[in-house]
N, C-alpha and C positions, 0 to 999 in steps of 0.2 A: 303597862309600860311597853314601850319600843325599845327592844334593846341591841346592839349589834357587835359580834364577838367575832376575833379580834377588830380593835376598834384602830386601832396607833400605825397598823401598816400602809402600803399605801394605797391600794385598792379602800382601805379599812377608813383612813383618812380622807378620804375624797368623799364617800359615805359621809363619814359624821360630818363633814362640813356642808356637805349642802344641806343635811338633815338640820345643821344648826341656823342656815339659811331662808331655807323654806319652812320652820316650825316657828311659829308666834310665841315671844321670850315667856308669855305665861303658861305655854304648853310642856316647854322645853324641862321641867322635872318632871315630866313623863318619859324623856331621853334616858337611855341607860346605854355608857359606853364602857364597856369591859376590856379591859387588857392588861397583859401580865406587864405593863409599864406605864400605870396610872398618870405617873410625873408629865409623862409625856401628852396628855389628853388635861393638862391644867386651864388651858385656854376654855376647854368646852365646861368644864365647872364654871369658871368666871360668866358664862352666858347662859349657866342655870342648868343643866345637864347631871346627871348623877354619874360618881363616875366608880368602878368598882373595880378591884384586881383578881385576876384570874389569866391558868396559863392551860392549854391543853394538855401539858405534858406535867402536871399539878391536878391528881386523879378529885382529890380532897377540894379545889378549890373552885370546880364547878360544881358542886352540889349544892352551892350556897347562890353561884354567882348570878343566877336567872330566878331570882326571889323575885316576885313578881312583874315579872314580863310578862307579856300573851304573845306577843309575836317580838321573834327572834331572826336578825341577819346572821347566818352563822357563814363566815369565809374560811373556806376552807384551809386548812392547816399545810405550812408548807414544808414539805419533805418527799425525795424523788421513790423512799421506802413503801410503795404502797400499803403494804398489808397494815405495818405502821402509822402512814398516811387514816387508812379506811375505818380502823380500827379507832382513832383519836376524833374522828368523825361521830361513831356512831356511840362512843361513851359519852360526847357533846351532847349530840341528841337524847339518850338518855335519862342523861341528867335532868338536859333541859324538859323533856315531860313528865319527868317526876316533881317538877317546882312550879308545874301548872302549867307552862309554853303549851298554846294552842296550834299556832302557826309558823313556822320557821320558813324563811327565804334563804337559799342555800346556791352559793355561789360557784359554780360549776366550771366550766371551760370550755372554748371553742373549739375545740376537734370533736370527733365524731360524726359530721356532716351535717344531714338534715336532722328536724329535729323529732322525727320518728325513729331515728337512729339510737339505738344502745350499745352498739358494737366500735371499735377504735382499735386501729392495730398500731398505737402509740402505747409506750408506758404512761405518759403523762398524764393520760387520759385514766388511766386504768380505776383508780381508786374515785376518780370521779362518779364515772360508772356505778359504780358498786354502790356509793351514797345516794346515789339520784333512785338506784332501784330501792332501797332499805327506805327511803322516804315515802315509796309510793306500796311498801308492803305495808309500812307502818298506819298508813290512812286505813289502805283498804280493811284492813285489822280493827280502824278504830276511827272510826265516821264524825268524831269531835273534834278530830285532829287534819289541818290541812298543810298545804307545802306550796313550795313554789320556786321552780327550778330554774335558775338564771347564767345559763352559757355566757359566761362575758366574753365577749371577743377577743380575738389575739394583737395585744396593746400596741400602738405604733411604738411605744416608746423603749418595745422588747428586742427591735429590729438586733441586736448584738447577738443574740443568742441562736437568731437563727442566718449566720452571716459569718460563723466563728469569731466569734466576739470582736468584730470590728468596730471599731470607735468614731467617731465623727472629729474627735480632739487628735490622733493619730492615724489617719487612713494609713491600708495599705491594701497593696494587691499581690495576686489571686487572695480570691476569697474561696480557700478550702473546703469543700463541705461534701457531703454523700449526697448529689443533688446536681443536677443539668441546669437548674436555673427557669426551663421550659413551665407550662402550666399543667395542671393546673395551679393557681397561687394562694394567696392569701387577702382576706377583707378587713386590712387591717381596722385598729379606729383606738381614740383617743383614752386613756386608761383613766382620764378625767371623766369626759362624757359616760360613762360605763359608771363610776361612783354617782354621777349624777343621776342616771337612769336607776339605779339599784335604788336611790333613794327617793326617787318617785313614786316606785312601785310600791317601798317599805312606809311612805304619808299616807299612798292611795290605801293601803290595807288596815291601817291602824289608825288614823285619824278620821277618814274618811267612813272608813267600814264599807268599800268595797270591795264585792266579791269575783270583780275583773279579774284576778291573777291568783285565783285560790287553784288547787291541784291544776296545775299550771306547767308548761315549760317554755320559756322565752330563747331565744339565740337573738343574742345584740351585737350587730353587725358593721362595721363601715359599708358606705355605698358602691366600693368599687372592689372586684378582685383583682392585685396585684402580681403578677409571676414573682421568682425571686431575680429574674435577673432584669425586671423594671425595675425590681426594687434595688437592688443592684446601684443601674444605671441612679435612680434617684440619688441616691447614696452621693453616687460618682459628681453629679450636679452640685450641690450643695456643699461636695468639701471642693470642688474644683479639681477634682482627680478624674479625667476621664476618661485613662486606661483601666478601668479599675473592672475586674472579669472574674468570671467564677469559674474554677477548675474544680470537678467534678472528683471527686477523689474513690476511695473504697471507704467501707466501716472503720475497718480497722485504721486505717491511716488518719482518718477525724479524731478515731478514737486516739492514738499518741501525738498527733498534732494538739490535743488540747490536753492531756495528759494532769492531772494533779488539781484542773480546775473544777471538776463536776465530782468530787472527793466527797460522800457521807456517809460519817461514821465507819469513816476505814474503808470505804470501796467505793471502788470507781464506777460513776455511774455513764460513761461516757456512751459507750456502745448500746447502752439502753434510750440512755438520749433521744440517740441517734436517728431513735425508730420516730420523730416528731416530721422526720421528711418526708420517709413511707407517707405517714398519714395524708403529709401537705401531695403528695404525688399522687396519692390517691382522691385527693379533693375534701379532703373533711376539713380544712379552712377556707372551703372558696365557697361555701352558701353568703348570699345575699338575701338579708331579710330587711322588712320596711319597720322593722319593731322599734328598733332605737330611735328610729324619728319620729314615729308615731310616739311614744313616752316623750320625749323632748320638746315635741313639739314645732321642731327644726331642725333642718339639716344636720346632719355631725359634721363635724370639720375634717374636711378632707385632708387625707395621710401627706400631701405634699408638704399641705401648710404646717403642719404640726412637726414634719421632721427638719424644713427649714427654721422652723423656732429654736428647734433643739438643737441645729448647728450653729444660729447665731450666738447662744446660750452658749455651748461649746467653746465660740472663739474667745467668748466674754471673759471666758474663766482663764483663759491661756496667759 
């Protein structure tokens, strides 16, 4: 079986749908979509899909949950606590080769840079890191076992987060941030094309039985690097705001300018955050690679077009 865990989010969603897309309905009980919110994955049972519950933070309910699978999407679990984070990763993986999983596809992140890079002076990155190596200690350990490392790229559709949560349904200006604006920027690309891509990979490996993308590392890229104050300007176009500018602020000042919003588990993760623009200053979201078009087949949809969707979408709702 093909199974992909969690399945319901939306990285995780966009996955099973084009998996349900692109797999032939008689294939489709070989589909295993696991998530601690089955209800929500009703539609992929009605098109023949198996559909199981399980939650990472539910030690007892992956031991069962990857009953036979051979290859596994496992998306990484979100929490800004690394250790926490790394840790709920590698009890995943665990599990998942103690219930047979041969292959696991393991859903990464676009910081870091190039993709001979291990090193990220982001937090975000941090627990990435650590999984991407424990996967490739884990082969080299045991030669029956492969992996396959997929950097998805930083989602256009993230742009809030890295803008102090500026909205398209409410602009406003200065845009606060620890950050000039200047490049180097970012390749953004579409967080659909990316579940598209991951599910290419995850037919090519399991249906197919090719060994294209076995001990592997992919980075899926849009075609263009953005600064943040094109993207900015973008921004500015599309809501028709166009004094809209970014003032450069300190740590600490993003850090109480956003104050209560980056809150887990009782601590503020704000200034840790923070460290996501170091990285972008440093260039580990400005590689452009040809990987996502080569899997697709086709261009990705350029960042203009996807974030003018999203502000027509915007007004729609007003």
């Amino acid at each position: 079986m093909l199974g992909v865990f969690p399945a319901s989010g939306g990285l995780g969603g966009s996955i099973v749908s084009h998996l349900l897309r692109i797999v032939p309905a008689d294939q489709r009980p070989q589909l295993a979509f696991i998530s601690r919110h089955p209800e929500r994955l009703e539609d992929a049972r009605k098109q023949g899909a198996v559909i199981r519950q399980a939650d990472y933070d539910d030690h007892a309910s992956l031991e069962t949950a990857y009953e036979g699978v051979e290859v596994l999407c496992l998306i990484s679990y979100a929490s800004v606590q690394n250790d926490h984070r790394y840790n709920s990763h590698k009890r995943a993986i665990e599990a998942a080769r103690r219930q047979g999983v041969k292959h696991i596809v393991y859903s990464s992140l676009g910081f870091a840079g190039r993709l001979e890079s291990t090193e990220s002076v982001t937090q975000v990155m941090a627990a990435h890191l650590r999984t991407e190596q424990y996967l490739r200690e884990v082969q080299a350990q045991d030669s029956s076992f492969s992996y396959t490392i997929v950097r998805e790229g930083i989602y256009s559709e993230s742009t809030p987060i890295y803008t102090a949560f500026f909205t398209l349904s409410n602009p406003f200006t200065p845009i606060k941030i620890p950050h000039d604006g200047s490049g180097p920027g970012i390749t953004w690309v579409k967080r659909d094309e990316l579940g598209e891509a991951t599910a290419l990979v995850l037919n090519a490996l399991f249906f197919r039985r090719s060994g294209e993308y076995k001990n592997r590392l992919l980075l899926l890229t849009g075609e263009k690097e953005w600064t943040l104050q094109e993207t900015v300007e973008l921004l500015g176009s599309v809501t028709g705001r166009t004094d809209l500018r970014i003032e450069e602020v300190s740590v600490d000042e993003y850090a109480e300018q956003v104050k209560g919003t980056l809150v887990y588990g009782g601590q503020d993760y704000a200034k840790k955050w923070a460290t996501a623009w170091e990285g972008i200053r440093r260039g580990e979201t400005a590689v452009v690679t040809p990987t996502l078009r080569e899997i697709l087949g086709r261009d990705p949809k350029p960042f203009e077009v996807t974030i003018r969707q999203l502000a027509k979408d915007a007004q729609a709702q007003k």
